[in-house]
Each structure stands twice: as structure tokens, then as C-alpha cells.
Z-matrix of the N, CA and C atoms (Angstrom, degrees):
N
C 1 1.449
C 2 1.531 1 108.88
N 3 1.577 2 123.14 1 128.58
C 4 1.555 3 118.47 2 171.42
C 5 1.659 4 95.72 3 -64.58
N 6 1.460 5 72.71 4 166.46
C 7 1.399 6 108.87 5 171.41
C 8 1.625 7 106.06 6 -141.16
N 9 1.403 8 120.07 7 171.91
C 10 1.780 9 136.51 8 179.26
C 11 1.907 10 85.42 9 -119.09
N 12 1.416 11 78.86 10 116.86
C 13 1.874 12 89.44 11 148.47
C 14 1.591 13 113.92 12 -120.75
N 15 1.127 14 89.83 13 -173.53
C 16 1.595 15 109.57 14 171.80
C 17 1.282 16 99.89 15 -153.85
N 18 1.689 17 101.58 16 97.52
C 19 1.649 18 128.14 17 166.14
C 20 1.973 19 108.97 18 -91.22
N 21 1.626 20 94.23 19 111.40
C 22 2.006 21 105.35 20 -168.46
C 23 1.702 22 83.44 21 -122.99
N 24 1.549 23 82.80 22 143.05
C 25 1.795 24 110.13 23 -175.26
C 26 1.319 25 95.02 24 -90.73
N 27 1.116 26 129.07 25 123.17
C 28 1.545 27 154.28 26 -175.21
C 29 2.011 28 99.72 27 -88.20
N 30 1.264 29 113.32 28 -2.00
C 31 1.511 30 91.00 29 -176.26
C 32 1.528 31 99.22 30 -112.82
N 33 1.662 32 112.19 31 -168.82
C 34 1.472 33 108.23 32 -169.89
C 35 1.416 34 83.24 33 -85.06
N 36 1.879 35 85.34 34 166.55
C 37 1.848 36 120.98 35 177.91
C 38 1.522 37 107.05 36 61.37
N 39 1.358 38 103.12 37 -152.63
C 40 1.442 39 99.60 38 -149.75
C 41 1.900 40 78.41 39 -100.02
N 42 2.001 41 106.45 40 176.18
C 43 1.286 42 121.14 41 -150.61
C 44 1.799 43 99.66 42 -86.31
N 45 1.384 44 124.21 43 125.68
C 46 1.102 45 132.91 44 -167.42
C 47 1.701 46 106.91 45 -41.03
N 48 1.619 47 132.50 46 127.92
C 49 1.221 48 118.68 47 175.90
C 50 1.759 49 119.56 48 -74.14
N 51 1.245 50 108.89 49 5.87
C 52 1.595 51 102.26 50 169.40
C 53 1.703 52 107.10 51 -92.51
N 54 1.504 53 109.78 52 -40.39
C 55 1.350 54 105.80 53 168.00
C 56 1.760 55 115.64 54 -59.35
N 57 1.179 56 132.32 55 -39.36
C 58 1.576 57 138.80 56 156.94
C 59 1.570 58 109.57 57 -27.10
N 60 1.483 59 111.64 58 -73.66
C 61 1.324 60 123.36 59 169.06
C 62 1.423 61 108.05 60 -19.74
N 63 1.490 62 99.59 61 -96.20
C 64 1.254 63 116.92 62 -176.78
C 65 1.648 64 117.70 63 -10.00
N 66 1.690 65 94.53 64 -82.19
C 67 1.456 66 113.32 65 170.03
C 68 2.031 67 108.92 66 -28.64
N 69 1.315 68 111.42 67 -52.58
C 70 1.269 69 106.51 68 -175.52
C 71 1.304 70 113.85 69 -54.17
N 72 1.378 71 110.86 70 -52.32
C 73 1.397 72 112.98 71 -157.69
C 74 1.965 73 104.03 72 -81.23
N 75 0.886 74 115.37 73 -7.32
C 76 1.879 75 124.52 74 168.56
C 77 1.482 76 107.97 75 -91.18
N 78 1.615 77 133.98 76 -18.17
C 79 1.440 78 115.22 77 -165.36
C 80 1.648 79 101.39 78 -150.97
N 81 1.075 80 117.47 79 -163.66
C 82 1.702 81 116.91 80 -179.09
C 83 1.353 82 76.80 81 -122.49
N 84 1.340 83 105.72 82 136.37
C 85 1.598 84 133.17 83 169.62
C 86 2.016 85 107.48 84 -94.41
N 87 1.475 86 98.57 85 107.19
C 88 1.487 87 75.40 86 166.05
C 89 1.453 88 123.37 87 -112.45
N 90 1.182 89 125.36 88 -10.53
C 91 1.329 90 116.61 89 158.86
C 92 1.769 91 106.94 90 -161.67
N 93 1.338 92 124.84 91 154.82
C 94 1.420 93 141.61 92 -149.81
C 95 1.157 94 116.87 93 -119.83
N 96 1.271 95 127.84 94 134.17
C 97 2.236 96 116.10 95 149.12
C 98 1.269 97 91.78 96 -154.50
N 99 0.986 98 108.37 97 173.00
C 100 1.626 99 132.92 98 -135.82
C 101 1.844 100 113.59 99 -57.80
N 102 1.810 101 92.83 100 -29.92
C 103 1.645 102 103.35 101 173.96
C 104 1.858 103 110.45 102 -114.84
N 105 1.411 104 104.02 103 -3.28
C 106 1.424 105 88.00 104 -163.96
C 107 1.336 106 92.24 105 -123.86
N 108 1.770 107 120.38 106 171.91
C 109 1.339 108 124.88 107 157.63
C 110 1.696 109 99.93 108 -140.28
N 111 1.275 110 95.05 109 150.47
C 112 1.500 111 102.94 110 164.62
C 113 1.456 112 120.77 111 -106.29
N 114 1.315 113 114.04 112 116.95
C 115 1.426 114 99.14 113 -176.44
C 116 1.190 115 121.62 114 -122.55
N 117 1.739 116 124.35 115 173.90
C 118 1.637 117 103.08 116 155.74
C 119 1.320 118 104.87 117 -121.61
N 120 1.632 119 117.60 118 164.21
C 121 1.523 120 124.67 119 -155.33
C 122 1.584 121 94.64 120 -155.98
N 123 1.415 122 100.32 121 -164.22
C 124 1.315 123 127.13 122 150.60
C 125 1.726 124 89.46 123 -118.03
N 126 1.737 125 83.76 124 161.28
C 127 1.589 126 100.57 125 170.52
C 128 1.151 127 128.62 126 -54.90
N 129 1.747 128 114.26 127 -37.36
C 130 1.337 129 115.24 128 -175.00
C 131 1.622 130 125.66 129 -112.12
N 132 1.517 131 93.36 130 23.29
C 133 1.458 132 105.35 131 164.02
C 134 1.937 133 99.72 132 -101.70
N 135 1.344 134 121.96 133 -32.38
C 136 1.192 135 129.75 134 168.06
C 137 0.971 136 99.27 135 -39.79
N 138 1.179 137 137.40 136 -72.09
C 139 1.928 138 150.07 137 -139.46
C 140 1.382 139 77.81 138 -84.69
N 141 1.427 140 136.86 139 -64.54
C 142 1.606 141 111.13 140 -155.12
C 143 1.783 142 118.04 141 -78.86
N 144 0.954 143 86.10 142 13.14
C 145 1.515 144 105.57 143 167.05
C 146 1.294 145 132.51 144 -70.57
N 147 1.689 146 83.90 145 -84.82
C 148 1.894 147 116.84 146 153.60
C 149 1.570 148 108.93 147 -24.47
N 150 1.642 149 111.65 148 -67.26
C 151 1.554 150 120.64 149 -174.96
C 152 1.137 151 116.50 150 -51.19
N 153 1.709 152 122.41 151 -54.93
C 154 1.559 153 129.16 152 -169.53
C 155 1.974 154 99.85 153 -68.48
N 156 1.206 155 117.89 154 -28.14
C 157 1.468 156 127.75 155 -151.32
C 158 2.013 157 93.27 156 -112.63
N 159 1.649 158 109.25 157 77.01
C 160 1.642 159 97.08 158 -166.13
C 161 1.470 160 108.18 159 -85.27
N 162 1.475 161 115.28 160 32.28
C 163 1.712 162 102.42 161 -170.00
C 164 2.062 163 88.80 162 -122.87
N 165 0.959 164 114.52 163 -2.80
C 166 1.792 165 130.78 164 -179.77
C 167 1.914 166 119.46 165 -110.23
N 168 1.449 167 92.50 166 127.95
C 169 1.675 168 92.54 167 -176.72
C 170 1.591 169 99.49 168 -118.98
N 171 1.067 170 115.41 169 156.15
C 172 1.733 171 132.23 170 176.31
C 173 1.016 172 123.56 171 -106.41
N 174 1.690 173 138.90 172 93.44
C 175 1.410 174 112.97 173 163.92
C 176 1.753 175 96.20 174 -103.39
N 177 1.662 176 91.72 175 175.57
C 178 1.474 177 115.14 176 162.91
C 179 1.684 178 131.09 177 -27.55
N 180 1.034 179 166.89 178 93.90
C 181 1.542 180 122.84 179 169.86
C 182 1.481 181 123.55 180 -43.86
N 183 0.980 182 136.88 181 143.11
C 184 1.726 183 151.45 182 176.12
C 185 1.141 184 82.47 183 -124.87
N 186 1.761 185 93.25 184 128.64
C 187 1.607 186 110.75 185 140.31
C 188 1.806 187 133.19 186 -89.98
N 189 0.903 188 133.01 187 109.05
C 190 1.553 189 144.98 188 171.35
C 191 1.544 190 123.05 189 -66.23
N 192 1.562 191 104.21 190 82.99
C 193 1.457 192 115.39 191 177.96
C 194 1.449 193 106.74 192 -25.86
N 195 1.353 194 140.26 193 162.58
C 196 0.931 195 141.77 194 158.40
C 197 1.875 196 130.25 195 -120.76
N 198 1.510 197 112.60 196 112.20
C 199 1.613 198 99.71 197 -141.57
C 200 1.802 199 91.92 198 -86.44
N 201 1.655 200 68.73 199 158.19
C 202 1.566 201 81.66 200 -163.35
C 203 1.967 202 115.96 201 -83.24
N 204 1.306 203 114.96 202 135.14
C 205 1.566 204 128.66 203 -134.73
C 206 1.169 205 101.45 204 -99.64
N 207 1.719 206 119.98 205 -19.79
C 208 1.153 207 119.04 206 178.66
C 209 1.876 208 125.40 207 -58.73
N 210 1.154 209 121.44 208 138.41
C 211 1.425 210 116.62 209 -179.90
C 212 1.662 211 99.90 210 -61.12
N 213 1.135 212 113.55 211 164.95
C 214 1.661 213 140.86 212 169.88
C 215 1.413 214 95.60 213 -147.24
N 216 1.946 215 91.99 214 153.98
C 217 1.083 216 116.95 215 -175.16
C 218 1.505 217 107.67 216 -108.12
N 219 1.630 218 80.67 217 138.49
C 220 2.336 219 76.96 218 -170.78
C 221 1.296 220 94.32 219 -87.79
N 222 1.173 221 104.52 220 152.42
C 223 1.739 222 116.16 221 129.33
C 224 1.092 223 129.21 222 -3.83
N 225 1.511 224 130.71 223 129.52
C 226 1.561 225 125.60 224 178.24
C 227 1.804 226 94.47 225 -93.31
N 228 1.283 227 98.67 226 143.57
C 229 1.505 228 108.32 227 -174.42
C 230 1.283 229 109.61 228 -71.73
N 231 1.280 230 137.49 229 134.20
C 232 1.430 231 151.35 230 168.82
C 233 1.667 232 104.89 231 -40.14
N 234 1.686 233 117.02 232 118.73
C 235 1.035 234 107.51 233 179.58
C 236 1.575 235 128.92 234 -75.99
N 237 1.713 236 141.28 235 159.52
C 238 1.175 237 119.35 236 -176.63
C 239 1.450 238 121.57 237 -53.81
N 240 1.465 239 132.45 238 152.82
C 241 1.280 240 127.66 239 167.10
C 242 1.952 241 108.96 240 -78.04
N 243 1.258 242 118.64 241 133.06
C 244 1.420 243 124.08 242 -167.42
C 245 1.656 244 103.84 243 -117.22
């Protein structure tokens, strides 16, 4: 089953273009910048990646709900009983 990672080059400047290569030609690239790639894989073509490639780490993609900003109106507070 794929998965989406996000494989980021851990060394200085931007991510070596032979390591780029590589990465291309082992996974589906879906989008790029200068240190990161997003890709999709299987898990254990990821890892043999990661391993052969020791300057690059892999996590998961996570998605991050985004809460919603709009005001709401509370409740009027229950008045005291007298």
C-alpha cells in the first residue's frame, strides 16, 4: 500500500541533485523545494532509501485539522436561583 512522505535533506544548502535523481527514479515525486520532497511510496522502499541515502530522514505526511476561527455565540449563563 503507498504511502506520502516527506523525505528533508539534513545537510547544509539546498538537497544534492544526484541524491534528487535517485529519489526520483525509486518513488513518485509529488511536489519539491530546495530541501524537501513529497513523495508517495511504499514504506519499505522509503526506509531503503532513507538507509542507502545517510544525509535524508522520512516521516509520514499528517494532516492538521484546521480550527475553525469564526466567533460563536455562547450561551447566556443561567441566572442565580433567589
Amino acid at each position: 500500500m503507498t504511502q506520502r512522505y516527506i523525505l528533508r535533506f539534513q545537510g547544509r544548502g539546498e538537497a544534492p541533485s544526484d541524491d534528487v535523481s535517485r529519489i526520483e527514479r525509486a518513488v513518485r515525486v509529488i511536489e519539491r523545494t530546495p530541501r524537501m520532497l513529497l513523495v508517495e511510496s511504499t514504506p519499505a522502499r522509503v526506509n531503503s532509501l532513507v538507509a542507502a541515502l545517510p544525509r535524508w530522514s522520512a516521516s509520514e505526511e499528517r494532516s492538521v485539522p484546521v480550527p475553525d476561527a469564526r466567533p460563536a455565540v455562547r450561551p447566556a449563563a443561567a441566572a442565580p436561583a433567589t
